[in-house]
N, C-alpha and C positions, 0 to 999 in steps of 0.2 A: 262599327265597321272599320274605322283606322287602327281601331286597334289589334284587329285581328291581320289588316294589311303590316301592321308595324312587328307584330311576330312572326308573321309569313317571313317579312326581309331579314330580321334576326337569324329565323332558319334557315334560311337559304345561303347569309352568308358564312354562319355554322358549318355546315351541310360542306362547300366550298372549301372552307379551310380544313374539314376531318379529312377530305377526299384529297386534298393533298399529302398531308399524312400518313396516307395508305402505307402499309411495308415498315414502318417505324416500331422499333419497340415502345413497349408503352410507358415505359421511364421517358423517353424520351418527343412524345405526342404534347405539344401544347397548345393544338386545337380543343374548345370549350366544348362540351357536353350537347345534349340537346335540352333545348329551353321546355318541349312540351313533349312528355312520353306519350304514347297513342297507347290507349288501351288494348286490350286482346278482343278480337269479335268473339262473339259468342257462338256461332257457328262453328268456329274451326277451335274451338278451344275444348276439347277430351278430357281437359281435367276441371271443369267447372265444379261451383259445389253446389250443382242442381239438384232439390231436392226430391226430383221425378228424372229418374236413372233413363235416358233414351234405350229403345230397343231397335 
């Protein structure tokens, strides 16, 4: 649990410093990345590689 609390606050002050950045060319951006990529849902993702094509 803290540690999932301890990435939250990482994020969020990520999150913070990109949104300052907003409008900056990106040579010039030295707000840090994001620590944890969120996967694609599977629902909303058209190019999955499901082996049972949706109709």
């Amino acid at each position: 649990m803290l540690l999932w609390l301890a990435i939250r606050d990482i994020e969020d002050k990520r999150a913070r410093a990109r949104a300052k950045e907003i409008g900056l060319p990106a040579g010039q951006r030295r707000a840090q990345g994001r620590l944890v990529e969120a996967s694609p849902s599977k629902a909303g993702n058209k190019h999955s590689r499901s082996p049972h094509p949706s109709t």
